[in-house]
C-alpha positions, 0 to 999 in steps of 0.5 A: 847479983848485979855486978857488971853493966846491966841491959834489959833484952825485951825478946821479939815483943811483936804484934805477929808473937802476941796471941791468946797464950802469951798475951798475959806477957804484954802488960808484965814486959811493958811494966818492968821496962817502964821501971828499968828505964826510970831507974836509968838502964839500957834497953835492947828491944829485938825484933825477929823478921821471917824473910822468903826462903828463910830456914823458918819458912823452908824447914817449918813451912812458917811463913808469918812476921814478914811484915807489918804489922805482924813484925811492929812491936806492940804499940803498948811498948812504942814509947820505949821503943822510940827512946830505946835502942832496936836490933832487927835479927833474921835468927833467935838470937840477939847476937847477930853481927850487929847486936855483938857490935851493941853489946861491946859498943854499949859494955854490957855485960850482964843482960835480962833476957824477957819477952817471947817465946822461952823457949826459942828466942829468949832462950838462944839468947841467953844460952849466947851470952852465956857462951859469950862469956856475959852473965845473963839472967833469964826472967821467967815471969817475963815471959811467955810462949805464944805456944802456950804453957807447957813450952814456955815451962819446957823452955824453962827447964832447958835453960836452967839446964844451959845457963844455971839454975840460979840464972832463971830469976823472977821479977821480984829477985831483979837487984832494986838498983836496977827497976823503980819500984814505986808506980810512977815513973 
């Protein structure tokens, strides 16, 4: 499965994000990004930031994650985060100009998209890197949607209908290359 240079793309995993339908995420993320990092890969944590006028606030009347604490990622995940690379993004997905710039920097090519929501940022994200030519692999039990089920399911669907349905994977179908398995890190 693996073939090219991996990185774990832990979508929007912000406090403003985390509410009762997706919170059952939090530990599952924290988890598997403990087990990559131990096993030595990449990180890339993102963080979506709502601005005044955005097309989220002028479109949708959405005016949250514009600041602290809504925007910080959960303190769960701070220590990774500290060693960790951040890209701070105004749209869903990661490849911004900037995030482009890691991408090539860094030579991933084969990034795991988990975190919050399916089917908005995590799933743009990995429609991206599809387009961009990168082969990503969705992980769908690493995921939630703070809209509940029913959109993260739709998410799902969607995706595999954009990216391949062999793309969506499960925790359990992640190359052991690429996480510890054992409970120490």
């Amino acid at each position: 499965m693996a073939s090219g240079r991996p990185v774990l793309v832990v979508t929007d995993m912000q406090n403003g994000f985390v509410r009762e339908q997706s919170a059952y995420v939090v530990p599952v993320v924290v988890d598997l990004v403990r087990r990559w990092r131990a096993a030595g890969n990449d990180t890339l944590f993102t963080r979506y930031l709502n601005y005044p006028g955005s097309p989220f606030e002028r479109f949708f009347g959405w005016r949250k994650l514009q600041d602290a604490p809504e925007t910080d990622i959960v303190p769960e995940l701070a220590p990774y985060v500290e060693r960790g690379i951040v890209l701070d993004k105004l749209i869903y997905s990661p490849f911004t100009t900037e995030g482009e710039k890691l991408f090539q920097q860094h030579g991933w090519t084969e990034p795991y998209f988990c975190g919050i929501a399916t089917e908005s940022c995590v799933l743009k994200g990995a429609v991206d890197a599809f387009e961009r030519g990168y082969t990503p692999w969705l992980i769908a039990d690493a995921c939630a949607s703070h809209a509940g089920f029913e959109a993260h399911t739709a998410g799902l669907l969607v995706v595999r209908r954009f990216i391949g349905p062999g793309q969506v994977i499960t925790r359990a179908r992640i190359p052991s290359s690429l996480v510890v398995a054992t409970e120490r890190s």
